[in-house]
Biopython code that builds the backbone (N, CA, C, O; Angstrom):
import numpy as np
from Bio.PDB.StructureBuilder import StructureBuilder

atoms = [
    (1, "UNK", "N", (17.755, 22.134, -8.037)),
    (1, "UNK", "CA", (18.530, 20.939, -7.765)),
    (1, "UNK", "C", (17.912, 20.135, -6.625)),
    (1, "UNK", "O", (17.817, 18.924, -6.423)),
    (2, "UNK", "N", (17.602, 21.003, -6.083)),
    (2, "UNK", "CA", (16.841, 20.064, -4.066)),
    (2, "UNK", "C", (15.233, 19.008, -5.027)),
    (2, "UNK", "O", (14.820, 17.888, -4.727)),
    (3, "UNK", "N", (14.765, 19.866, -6.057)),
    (3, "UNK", "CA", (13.274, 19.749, -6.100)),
    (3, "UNK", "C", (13.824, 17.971, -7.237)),
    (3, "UNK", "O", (13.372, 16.879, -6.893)),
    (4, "UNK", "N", (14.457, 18.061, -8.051)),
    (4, "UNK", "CA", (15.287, 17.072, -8.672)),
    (4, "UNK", "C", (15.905, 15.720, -8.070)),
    (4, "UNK", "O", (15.696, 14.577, -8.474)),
    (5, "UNK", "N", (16.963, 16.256, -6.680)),
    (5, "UNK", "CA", (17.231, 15.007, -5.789)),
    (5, "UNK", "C", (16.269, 14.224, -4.571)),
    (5, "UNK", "O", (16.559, 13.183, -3.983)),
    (6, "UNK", "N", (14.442, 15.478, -4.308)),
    (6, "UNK", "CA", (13.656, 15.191, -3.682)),
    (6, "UNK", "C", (13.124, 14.062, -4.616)),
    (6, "UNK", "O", (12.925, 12.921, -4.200)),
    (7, "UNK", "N", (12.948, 14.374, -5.657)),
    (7, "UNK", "CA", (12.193, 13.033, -7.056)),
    (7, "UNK", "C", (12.716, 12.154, -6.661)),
    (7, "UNK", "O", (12.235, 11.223, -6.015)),
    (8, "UNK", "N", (14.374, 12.408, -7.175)),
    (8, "UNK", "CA", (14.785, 11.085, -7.151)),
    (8, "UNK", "C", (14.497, 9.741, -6.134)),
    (8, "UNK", "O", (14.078, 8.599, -6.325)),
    (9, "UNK", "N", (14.937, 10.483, -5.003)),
    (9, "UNK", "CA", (14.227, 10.069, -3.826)),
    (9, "UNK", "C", (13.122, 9.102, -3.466)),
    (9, "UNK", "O", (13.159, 7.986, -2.948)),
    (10, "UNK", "N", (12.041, 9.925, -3.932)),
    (10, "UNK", "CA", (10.828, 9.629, -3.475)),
    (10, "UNK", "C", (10.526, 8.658, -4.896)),
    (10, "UNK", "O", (9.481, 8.008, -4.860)),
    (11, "UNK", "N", (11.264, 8.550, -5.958)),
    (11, "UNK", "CA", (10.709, 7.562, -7.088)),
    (11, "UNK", "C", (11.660, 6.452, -6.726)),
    (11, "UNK", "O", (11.337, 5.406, -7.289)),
    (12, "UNK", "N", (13.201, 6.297, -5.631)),
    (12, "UNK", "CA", (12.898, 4.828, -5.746)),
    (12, "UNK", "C", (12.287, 4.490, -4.444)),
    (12, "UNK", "O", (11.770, 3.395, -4.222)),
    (13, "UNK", "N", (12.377, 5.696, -3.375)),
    (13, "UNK", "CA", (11.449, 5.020, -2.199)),
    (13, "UNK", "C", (10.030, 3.806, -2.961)),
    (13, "UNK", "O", (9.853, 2.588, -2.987)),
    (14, "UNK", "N", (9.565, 4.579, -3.287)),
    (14, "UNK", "CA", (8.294, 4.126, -4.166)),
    (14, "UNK", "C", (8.504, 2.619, -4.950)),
    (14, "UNK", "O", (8.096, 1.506, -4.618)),
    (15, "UNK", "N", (9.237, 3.013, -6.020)),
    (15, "UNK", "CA", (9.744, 1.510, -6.437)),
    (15, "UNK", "C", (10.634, 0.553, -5.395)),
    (15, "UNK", "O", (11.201, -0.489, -5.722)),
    (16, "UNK", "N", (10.623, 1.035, -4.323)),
    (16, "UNK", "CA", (11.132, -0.245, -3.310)),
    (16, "UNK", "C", (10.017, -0.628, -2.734)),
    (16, "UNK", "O", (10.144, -1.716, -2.173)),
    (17, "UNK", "N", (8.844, -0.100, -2.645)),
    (17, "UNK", "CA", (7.727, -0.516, -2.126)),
    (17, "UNK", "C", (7.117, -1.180, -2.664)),
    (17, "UNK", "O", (6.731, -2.279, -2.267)),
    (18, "UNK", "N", (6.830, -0.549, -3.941)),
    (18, "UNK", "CA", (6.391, -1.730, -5.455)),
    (18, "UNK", "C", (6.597, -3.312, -5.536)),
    (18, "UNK", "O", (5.878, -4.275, -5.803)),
    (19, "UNK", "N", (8.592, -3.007, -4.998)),
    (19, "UNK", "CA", (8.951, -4.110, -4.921)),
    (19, "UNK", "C", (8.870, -5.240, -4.198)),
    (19, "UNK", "O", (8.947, -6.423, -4.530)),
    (20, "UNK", "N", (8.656, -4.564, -2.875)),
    (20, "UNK", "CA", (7.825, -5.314, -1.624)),
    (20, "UNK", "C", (6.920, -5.836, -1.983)),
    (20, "UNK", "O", (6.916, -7.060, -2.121)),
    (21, "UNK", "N", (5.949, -5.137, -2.227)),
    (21, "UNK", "CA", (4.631, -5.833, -2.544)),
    (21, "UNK", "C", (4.543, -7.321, -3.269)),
    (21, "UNK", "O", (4.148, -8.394, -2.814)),
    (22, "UNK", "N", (5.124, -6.929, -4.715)),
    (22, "UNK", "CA", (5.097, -7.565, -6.373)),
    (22, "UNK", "C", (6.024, -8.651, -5.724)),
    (22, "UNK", "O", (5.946, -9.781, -6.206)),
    (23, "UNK", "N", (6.958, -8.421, -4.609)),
    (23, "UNK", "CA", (7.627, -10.090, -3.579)),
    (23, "UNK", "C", (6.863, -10.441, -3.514)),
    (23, "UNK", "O", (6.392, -11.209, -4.352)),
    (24, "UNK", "N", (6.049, -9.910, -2.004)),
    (24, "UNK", "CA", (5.497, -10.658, -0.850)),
    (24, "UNK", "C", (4.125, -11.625, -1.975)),
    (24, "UNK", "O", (4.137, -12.856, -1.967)),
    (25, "UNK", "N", (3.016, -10.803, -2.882)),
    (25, "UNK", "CA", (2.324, -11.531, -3.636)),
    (25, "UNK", "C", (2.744, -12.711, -4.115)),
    (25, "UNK", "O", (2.159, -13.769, -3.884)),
    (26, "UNK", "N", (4.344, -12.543, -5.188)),
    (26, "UNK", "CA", (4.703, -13.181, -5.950)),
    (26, "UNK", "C", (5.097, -14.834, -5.218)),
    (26, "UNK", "O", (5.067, -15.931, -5.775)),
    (27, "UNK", "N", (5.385, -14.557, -4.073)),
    (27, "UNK", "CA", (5.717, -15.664, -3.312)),
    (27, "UNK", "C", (4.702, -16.133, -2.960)),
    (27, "UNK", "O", (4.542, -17.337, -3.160)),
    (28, "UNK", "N", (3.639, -15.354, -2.305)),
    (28, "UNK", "CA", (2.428, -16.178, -1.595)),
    (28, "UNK", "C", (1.439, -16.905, -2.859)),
    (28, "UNK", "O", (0.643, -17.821, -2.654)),
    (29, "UNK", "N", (1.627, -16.445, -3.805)),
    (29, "UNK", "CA", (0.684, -16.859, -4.745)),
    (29, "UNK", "C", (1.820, -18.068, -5.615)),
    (29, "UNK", "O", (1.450, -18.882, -6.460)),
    (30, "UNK", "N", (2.891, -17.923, -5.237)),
    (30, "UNK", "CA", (3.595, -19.060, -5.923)),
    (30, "UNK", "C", (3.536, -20.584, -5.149)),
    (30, "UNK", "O", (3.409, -21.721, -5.606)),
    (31, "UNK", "N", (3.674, -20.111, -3.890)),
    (31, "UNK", "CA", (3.794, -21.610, -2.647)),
    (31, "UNK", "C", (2.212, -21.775, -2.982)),
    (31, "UNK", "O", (2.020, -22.915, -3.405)),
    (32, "UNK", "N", (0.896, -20.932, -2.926)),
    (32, "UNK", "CA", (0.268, -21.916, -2.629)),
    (32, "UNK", "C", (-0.506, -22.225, -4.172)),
    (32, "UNK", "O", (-1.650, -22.672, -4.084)),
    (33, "UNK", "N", (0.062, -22.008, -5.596)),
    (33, "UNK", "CA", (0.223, -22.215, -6.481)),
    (33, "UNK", "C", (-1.772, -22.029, -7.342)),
    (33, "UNK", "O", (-2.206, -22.517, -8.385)),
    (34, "UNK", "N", (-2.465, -21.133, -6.298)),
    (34, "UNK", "CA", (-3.657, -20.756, -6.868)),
    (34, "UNK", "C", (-3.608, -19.148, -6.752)),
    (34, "UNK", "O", (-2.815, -18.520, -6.049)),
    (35, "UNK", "N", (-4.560, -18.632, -7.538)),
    (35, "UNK", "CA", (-4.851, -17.066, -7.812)),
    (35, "UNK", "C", (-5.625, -17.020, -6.866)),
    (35, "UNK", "O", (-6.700, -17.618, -6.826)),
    (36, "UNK", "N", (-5.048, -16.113, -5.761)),
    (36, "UNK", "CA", (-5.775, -15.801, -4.761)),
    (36, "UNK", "C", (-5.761, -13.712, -4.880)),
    (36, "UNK", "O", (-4.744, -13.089, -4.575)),
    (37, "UNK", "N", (-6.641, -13.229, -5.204)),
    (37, "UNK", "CA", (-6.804, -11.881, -5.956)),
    (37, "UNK", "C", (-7.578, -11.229, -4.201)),
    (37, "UNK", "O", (-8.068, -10.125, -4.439)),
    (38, "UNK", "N", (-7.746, -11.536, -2.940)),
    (38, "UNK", "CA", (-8.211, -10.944, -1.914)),
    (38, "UNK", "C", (-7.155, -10.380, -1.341)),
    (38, "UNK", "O", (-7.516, -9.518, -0.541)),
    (39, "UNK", "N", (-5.610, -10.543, -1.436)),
    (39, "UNK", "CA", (-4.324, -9.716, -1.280)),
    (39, "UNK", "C", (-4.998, -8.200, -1.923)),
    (39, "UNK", "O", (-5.215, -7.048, -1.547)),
    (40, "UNK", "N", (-5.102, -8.770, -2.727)),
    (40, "UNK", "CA", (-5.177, -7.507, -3.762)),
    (40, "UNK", "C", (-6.291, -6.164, -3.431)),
    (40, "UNK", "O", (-6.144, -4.947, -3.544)),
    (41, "UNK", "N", (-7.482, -7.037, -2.962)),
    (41, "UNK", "CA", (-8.304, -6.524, -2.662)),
    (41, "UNK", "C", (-8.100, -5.563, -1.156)),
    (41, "UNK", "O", (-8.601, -4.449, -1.006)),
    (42, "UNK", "N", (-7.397, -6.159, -0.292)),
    (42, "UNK", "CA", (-6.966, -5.737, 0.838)),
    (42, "UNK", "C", (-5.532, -4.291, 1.079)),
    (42, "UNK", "O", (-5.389, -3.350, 1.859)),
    (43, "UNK", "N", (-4.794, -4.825, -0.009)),
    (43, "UNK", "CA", (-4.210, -3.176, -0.806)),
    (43, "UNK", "C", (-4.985, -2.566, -1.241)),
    (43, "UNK", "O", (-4.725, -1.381, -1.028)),
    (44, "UNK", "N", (-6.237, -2.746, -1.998)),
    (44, "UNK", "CA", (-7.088, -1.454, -2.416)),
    (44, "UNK", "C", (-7.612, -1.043, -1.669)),
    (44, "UNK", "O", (-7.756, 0.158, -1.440)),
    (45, "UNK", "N", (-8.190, -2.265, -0.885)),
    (45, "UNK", "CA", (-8.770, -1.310, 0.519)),
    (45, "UNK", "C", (-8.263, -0.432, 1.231)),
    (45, "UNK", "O", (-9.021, 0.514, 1.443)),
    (46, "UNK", "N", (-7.351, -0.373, 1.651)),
    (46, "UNK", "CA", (-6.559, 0.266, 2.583)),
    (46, "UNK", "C", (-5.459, 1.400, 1.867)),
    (46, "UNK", "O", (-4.952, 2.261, 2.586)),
    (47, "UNK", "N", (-5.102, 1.317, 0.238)),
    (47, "UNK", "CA", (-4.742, 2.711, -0.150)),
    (47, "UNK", "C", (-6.066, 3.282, -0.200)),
    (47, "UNK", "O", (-6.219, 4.280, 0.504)),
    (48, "UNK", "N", (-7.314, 2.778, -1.039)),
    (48, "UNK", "CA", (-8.414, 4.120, -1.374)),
    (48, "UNK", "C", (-8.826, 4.388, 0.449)),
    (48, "UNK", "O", (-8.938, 5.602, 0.619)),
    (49, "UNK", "N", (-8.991, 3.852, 1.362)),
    (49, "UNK", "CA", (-9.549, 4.611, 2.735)),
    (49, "UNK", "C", (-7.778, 5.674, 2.824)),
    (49, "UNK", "O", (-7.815, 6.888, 2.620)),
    (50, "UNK", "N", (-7.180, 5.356, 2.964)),
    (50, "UNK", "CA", (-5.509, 5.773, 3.286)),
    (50, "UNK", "C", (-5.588, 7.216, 2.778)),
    (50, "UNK", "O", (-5.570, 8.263, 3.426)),
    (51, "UNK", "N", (-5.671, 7.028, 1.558)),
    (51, "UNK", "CA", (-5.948, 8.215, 0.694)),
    (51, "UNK", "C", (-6.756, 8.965, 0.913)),
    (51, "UNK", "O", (-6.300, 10.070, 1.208)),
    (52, "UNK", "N", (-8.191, 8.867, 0.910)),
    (52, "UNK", "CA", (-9.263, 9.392, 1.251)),
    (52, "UNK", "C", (-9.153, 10.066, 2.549)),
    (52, "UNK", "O", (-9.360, 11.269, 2.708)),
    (53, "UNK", "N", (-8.830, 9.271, 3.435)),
    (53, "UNK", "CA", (-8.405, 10.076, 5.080)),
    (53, "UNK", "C", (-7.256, 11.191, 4.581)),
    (53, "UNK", "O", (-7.504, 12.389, 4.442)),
    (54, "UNK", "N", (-6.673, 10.914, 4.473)),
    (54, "UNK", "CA", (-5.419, 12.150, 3.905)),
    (54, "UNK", "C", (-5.532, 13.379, 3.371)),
    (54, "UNK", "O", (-4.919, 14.410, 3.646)),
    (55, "UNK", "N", (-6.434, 13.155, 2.526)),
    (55, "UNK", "CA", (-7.055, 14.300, 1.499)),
    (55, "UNK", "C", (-7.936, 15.189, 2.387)),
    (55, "UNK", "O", (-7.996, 16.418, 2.353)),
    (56, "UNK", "N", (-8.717, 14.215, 3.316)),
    (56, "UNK", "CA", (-9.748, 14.873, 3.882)),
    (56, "UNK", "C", (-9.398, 15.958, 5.226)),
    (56, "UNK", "O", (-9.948, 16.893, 5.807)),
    (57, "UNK", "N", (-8.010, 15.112, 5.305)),
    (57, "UNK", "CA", (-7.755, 15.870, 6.835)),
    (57, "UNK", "C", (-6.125, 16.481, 6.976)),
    (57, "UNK", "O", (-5.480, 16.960, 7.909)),
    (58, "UNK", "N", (-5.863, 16.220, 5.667)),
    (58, "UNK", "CA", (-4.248, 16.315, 5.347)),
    (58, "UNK", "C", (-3.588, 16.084, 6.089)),
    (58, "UNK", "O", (-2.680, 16.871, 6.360)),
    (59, "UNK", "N", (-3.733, 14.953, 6.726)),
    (59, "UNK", "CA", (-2.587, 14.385, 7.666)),
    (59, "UNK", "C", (-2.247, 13.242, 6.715)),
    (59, "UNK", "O", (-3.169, 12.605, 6.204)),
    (60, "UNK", "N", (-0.921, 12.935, 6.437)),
    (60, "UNK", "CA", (-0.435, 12.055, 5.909)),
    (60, "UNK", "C", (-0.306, 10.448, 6.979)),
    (60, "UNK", "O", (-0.355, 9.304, 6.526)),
    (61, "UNK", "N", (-0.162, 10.777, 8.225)),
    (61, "UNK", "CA", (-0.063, 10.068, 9.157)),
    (61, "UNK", "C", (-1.514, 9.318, 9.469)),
    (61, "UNK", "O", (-1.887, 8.153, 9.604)),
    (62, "UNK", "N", (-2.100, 10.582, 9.506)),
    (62, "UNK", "CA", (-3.812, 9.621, 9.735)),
    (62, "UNK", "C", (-4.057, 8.609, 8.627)),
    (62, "UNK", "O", (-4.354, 7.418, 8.722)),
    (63, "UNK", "N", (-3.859, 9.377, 7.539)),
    (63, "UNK", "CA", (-4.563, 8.308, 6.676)),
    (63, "UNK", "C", (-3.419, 7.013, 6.470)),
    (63, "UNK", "O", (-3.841, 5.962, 5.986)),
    (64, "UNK", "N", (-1.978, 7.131, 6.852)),
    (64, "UNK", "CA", (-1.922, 5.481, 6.863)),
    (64, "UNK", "C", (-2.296, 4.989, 7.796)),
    (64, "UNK", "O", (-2.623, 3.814, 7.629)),
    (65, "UNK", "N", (-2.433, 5.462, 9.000)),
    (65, "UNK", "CA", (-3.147, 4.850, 10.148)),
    (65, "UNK", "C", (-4.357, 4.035, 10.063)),
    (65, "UNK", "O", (-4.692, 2.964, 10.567)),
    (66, "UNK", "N", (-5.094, 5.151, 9.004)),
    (66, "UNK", "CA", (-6.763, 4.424, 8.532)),
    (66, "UNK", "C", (-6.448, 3.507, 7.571)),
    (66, "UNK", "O", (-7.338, 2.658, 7.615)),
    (67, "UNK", "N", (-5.703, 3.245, 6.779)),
    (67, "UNK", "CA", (-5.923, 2.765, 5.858)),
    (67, "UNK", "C", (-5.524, 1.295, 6.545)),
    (67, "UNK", "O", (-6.231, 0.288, 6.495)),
    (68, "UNK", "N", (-4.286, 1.405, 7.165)),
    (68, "UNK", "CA", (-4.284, 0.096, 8.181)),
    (68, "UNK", "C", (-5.251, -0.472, 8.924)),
    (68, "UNK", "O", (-5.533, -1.650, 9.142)),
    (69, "UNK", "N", (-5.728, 0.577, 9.290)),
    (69, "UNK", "CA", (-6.706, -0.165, 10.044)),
    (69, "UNK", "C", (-8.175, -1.091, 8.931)),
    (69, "UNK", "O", (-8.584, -2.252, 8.955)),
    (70, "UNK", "N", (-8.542, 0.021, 8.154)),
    (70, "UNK", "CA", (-9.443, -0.393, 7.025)),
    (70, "UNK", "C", (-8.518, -2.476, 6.675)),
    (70, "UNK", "O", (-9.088, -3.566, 6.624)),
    (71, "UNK", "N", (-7.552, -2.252, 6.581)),
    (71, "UNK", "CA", (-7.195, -3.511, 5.958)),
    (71, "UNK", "C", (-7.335, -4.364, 6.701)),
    (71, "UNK", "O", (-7.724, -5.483, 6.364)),
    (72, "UNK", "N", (-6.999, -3.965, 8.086)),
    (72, "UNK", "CA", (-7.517, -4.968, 8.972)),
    (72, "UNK", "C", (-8.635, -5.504, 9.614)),
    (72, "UNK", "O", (-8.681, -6.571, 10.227)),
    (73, "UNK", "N", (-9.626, -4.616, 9.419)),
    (73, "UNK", "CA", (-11.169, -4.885, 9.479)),
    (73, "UNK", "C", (-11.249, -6.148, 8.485)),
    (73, "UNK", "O", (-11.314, -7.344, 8.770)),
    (74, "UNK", "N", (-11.223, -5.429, 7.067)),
    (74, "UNK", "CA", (-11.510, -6.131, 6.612)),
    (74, "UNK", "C", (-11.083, -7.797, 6.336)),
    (74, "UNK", "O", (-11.772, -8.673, 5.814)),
    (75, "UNK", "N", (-9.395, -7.901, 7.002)),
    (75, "UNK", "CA", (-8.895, -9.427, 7.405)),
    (75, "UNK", "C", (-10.235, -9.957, 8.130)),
    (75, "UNK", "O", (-10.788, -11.011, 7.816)),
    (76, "UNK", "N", (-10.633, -9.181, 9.031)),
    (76, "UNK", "CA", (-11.042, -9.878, 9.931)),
    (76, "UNK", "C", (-12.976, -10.240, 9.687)),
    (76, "UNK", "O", (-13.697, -10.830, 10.491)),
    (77, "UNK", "N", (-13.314, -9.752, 8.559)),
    (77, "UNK", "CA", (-14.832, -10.106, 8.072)),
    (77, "UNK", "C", (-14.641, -11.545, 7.720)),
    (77, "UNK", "O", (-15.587, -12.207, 7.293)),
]
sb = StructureBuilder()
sb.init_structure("model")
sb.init_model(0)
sb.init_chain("A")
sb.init_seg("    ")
for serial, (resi, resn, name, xyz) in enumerate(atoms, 1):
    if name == "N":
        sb.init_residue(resn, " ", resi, " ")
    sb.init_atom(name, np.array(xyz, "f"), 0.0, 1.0, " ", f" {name:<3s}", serial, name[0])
structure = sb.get_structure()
């Protein structure tokens, strides 16, 4: 029962995040009414480093740390 209400949990945590996102895009790409796909690029960046740190060092904490940071490097190229 715990392993069942942990799912539940963690599947709409997840789909509230989804939902964040599929906003914040949906709006920025609506006001300024062009396909701007470097959002996008800047979430991949920063889950695949996020991830990658995580795996490597199993800290769940590090790797969002890195992965933040990865996204923000790359704002700033």
């Amino acid at each position: 029962m715990d392993t069942l209400l942990i799912n539940f949990v963690l599947g709409i945590s997840f789909g509230c995040i989804l939902f964040l996102l599929a906003t914040g895009l949906s709006l920025t790409l609506g006001l300024m009414q062009i396909v701007n796909l470097a959002h996008g690029a800047l979430y991949l960046v920063g889950a695949y480093v996020g991830l990658t740190v995580a795996q490597v060092t199993g800290s769940f904490l590090a790797g969002v740390l890195a992965g933040g940071i990865a996204a923000a490097l790359m704002t700033s190229i």
